[in-house]
N, C-alpha and C positions, 0 to 999 in steps of 0.2 A: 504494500500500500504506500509505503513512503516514495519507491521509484515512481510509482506515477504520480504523485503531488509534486515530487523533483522535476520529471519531465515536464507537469503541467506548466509547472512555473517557470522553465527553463521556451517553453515555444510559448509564453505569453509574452517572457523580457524580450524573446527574438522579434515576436512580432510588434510588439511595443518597440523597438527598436525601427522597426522596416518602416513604422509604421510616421512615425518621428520625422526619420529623412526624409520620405515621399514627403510630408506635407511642406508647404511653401514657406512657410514661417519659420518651421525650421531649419530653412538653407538660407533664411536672410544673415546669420551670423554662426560660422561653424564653430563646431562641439572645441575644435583645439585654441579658435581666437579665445571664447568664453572661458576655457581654461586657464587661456595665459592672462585674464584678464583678472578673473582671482584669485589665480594661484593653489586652483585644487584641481581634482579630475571632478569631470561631469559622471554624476550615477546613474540620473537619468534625464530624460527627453520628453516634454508631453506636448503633444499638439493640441488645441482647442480650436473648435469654432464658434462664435457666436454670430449675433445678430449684425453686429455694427464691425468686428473686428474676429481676425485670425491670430495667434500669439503660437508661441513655442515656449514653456518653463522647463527653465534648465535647474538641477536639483544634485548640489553635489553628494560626498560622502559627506558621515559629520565630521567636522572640525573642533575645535577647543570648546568650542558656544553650540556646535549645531551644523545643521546644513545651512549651506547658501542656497538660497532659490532667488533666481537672476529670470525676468521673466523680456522678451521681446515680443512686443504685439505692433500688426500692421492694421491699418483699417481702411476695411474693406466697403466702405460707403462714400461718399463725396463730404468732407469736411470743412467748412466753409473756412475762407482765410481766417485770419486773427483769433479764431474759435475751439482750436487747441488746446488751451489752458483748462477750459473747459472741460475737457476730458480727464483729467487728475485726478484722484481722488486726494481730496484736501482734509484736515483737521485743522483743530483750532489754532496748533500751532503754525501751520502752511504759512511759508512767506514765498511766494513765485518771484524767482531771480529769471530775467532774461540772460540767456547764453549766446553768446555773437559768435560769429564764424563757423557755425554748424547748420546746415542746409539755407533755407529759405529765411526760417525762423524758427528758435528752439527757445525752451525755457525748461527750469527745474525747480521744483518743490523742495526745500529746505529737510523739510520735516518729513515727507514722506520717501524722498530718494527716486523721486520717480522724474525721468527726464520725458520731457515730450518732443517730438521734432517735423517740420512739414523740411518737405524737400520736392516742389513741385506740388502734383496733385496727394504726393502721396506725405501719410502721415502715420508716426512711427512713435511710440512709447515704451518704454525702457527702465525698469527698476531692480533694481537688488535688496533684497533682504536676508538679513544673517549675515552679513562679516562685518567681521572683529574689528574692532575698534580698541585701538589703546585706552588705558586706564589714566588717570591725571597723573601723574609722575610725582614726588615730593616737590615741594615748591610750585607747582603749577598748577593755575586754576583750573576748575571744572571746564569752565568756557571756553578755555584753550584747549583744552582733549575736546571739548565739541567740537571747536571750528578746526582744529583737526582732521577728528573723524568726516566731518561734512567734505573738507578738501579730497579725505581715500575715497568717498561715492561720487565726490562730482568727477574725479577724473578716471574712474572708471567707467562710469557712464558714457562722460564724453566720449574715450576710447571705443566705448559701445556703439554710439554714433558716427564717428570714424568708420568703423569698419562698414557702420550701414551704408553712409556715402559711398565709400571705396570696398566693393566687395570681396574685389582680385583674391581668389582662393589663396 
């Protein structure tokens, strides 16, 4: 009985694997960029569909704290300019920072880590959750390990948006 819940599981990750690549979302940024992007191996791959948008959640092994789940979503509707932002999900804390030099127009949420980005018709949203973030160090303030921590997501993000840009395998 255990060989076949082995097997089962064994042609479910395969097919959850086939199933990863075929979809389009997840060829917008490959399994080895996102790895060098956090600095772990990818566990797994999920494709989603929804209404408004197609995404790819990339889900490392755990780390120190946990997994990283690092999500890319494209969206698959017409988005009108400047309406972007909009798409976020915000909390009380959200302060949207525009980001210059990344497609059309990009901006990122503070608080939630999630970057948005138009580049032509298309538009593109990008977040990471679970990595590690230094501790305050003796001597230095809380605020400082934040705007730290906030510099390791936003230029991972951006990197993330790089590669959207520039997809060259």
């Amino acid at each position: 009985m255990k060989k076949i819940a082995f097997i089962g599981a064994l042609v479910s990750c395969v097919f959850s694997a086939s199933a990863a690549m075929a979809s389009p979302a997840c060829t917008i940024i490959a399994p080895a960029k996102v790895e060098s992007l956090l600095g772990m191996k990818i566990a797994s791959m999920t494709p989603t569909k929804g209404v408004l948008s197609e995404a790819c959640s990339y889900l490392t092994a755990p780390g120190p704290r946990g997994p990283i789940f690092f999500v890319v979503e494209r969206y698959t509707i017409a988005i009108p300019p400047g309406k972007e932002v909009d798409l976020m999900m915000k909390t009380s804390d959200s302060v949207i920072v525009p980001i210059a030099g990344l497609g059309d127009s990009a901006a990122m949420d503070t608080a939630t880590y999630e970057l948005v980005m138009r580049n032509g018709a298309d538009v593109y949203k990008v977040n990471s959750r679970g990595m590690v973030c230094e501790k305050a160090q003796p001597g230095e303030m809380v605020e400082e390990a934040k705007a730290k921590c906030l510099a390791k997501h936003s230029a991972v993000l951006k990197q993330a948006a790089g590669f959207i840009l520039s997809p060259a395998k």
